[in-house]
C-alpha positions, 0 to 999 in steps of 0.5 A: 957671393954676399948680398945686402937686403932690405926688408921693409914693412910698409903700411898702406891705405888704398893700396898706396904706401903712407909709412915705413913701419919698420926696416932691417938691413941684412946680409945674405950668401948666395952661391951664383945660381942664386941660391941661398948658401947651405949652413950660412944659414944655419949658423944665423938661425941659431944665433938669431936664437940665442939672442932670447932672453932666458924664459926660466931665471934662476933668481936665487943666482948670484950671476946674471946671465946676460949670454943674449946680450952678447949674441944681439950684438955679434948678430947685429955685427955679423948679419945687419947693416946700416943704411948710408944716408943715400942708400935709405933716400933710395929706398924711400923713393923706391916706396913713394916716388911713384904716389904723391904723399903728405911727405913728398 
């Protein structure tokens, strides 16, 4: 079972929400006790690896090596979402509905 999840990083000042820092959208497997599958998550982790830029560049090459770029972009195909507009308004909600803010 695939499952889509939101995790945001919210800054707060006396323990109320006053701004979303920064939000990914991720798909995660589970199997139906709900748990993580095995090796799915593996498989993420190497990928979310391979999308560092090489620390040591062999600047005599003529090629560039640009293999990070590539797996940036199969990780954001295979592992992230984007919000539709209702799904991002539910959230904020979720986050602020309950405290009165200079947004609301």
């Amino acid at each position: 079972m695939i499952t889509l999840l939101t995790i945001s990083v919210v800054e707060s000042i006396n323990r109320k929400p006053v701004e979303i820092l920064k939000s990914q959208y991720s798909y995660f497997s589970f199997d139906y006790d709900g748990r993580l599958l095995e090796g799915g998550d593996e498989r993420q982790v190497r990928l979310a690896m391979d999308t560092l830029e090489p620390v040591i560049a062999d600047k005599d090459k003529q090629v560039v090596d640009v293999r990070h770029k590539f797996a940036r972009k199969r990780y954001a195909r295979e592992y992230l979402w984007q919000p539709s507009p209702e799904i991002e308004a539910a959230i904020w909600k979720e986050i602020f509905g309950r405290f009165e803010t200079a947004r609301s």
